[in-house]
TIPA-909231 format. One record per residue: residue number from 1; residue in one letter; x, y, z of N, C-alpha, C in turn. Coordinates in nm, 2 decimals, padded with zeros to 4 digits. Example, Ala and Ser with C-alpha at 12.3 -4.5 7.8 and 13.67 -1.06 7.14 Angstrom:
<recs>
- 1, A, 01.32, -00.57, 00.78, 01.23, -00.45, 00.78, 01.32, -00.33, 00.78
- 2, S, 01.28, -00.22, 00.71, 01.37, -00.11, 00.71, 01.29, 00.00, 00.79
</recs>
This chain:
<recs>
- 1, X, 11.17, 05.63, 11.89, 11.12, 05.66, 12.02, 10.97, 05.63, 12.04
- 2, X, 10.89, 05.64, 11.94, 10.76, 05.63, 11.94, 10.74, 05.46, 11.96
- 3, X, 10.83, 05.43, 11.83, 10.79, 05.25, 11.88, 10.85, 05.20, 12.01
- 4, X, 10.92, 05.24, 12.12, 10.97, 05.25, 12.19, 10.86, 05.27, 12.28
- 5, X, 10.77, 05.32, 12.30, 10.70, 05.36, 12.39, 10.59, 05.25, 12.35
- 6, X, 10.55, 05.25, 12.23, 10.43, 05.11, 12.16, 10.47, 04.97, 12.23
- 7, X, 10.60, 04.98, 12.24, 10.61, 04.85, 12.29, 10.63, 04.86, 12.40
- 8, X, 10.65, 04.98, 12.50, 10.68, 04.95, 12.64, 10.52, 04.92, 12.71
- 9, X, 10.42, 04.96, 12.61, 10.26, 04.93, 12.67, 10.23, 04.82, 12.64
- 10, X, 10.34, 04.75, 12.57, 10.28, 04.58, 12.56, 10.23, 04.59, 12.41
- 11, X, 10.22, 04.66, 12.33, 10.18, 04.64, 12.21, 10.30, 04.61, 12.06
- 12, X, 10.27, 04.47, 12.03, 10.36, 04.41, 11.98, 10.32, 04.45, 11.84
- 13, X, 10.18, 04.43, 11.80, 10.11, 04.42, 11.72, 10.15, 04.56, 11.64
- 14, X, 10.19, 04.61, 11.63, 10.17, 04.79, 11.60, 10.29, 04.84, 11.51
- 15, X, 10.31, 04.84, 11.43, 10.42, 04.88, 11.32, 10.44, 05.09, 11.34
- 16, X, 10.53, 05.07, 11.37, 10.58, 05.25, 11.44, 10.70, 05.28, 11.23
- 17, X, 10.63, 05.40, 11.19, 10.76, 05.36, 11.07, 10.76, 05.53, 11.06
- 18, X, 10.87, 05.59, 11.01, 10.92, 05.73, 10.98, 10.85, 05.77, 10.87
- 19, X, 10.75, 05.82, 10.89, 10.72, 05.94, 10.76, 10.83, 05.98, 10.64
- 20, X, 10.93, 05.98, 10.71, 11.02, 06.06, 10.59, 11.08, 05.90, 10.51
- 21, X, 11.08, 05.81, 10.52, 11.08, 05.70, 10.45, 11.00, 05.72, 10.32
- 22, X, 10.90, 05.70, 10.37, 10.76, 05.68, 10.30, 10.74, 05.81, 10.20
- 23, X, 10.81, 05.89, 10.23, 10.84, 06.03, 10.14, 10.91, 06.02, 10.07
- 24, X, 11.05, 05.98, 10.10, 11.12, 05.92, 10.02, 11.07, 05.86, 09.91
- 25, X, 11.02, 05.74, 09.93, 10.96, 05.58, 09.82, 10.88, 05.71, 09.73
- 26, X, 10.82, 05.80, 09.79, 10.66, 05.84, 09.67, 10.77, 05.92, 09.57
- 27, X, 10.84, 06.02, 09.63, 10.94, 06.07, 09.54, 11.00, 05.99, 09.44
- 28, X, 11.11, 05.93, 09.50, 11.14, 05.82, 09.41, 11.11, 05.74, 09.32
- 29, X, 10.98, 05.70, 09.33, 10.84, 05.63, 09.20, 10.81, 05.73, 09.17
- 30, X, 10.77, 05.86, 09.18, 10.76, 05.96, 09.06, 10.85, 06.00, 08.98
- 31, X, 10.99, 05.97, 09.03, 11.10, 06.03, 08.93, 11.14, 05.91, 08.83
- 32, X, 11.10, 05.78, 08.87, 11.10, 05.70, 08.79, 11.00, 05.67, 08.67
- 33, X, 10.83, 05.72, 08.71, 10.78, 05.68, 08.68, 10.80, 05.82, 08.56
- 34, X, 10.88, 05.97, 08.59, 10.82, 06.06, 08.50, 10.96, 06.02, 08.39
- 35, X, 11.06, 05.94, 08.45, 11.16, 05.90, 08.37, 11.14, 05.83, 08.28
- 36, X, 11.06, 05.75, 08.29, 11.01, 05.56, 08.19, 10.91, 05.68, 08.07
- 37, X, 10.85, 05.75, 08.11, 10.77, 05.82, 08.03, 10.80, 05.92, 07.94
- 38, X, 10.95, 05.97, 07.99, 11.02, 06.10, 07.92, 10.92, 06.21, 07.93
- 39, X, 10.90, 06.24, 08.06, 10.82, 06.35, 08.07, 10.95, 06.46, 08.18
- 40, X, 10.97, 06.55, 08.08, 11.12, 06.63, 08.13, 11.04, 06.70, 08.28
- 41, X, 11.13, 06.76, 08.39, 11.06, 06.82, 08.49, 11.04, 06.97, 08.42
- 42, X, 10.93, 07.03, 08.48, 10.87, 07.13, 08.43, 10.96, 07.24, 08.58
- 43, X, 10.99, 07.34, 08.49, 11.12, 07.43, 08.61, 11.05, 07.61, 08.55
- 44, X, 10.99, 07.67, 08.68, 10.96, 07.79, 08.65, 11.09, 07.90, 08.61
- 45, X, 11.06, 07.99, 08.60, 11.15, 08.12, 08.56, 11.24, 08.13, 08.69
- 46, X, 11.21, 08.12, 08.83, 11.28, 08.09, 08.95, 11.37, 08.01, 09.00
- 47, X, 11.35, 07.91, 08.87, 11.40, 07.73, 08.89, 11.35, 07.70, 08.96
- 48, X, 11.23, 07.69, 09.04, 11.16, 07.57, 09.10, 11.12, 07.49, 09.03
- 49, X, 11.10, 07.34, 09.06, 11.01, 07.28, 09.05, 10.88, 07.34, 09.01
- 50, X, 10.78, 07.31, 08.91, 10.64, 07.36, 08.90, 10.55, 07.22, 08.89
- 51, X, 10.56, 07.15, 09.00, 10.51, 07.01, 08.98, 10.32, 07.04, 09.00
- 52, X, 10.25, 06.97, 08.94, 10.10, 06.99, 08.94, 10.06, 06.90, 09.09
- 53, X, 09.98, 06.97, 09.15, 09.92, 06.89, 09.27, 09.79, 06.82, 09.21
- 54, X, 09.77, 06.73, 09.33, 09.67, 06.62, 09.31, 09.52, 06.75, 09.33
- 55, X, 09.43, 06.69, 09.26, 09.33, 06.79, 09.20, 09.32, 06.90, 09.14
- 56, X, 09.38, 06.95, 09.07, 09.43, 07.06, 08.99, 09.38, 07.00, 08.84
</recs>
């Protein structure tokens, strides 16, 4: 809908793309990348995920 509207103003030039794509790809190259390494996922007492965030 968004690129929909990009282009109805005449703007050809302008790449419209879904966030949840791009969510997708980073997930996916970390599960790869923690796979090639044998780094097991780390799972609290809850079973979540206990993944480290960026600056921590």
């Amino acid at each position: 809908m968004i690129d929909d509207g990009v282009k109805e103003h005449g703007r050809d030039d302008v790449v419209v793309q879904d966030i949840s794509m791009h969510l997708v790809e980073a997930i996916e190259a970390g599960e790869r990348l923690r796979a090639h390494f044998g780094v097991p996922p780390v799972v609290t007492e809850e079973g979540a995920a206990d993944a480290p965030v960026a600056g921590q």
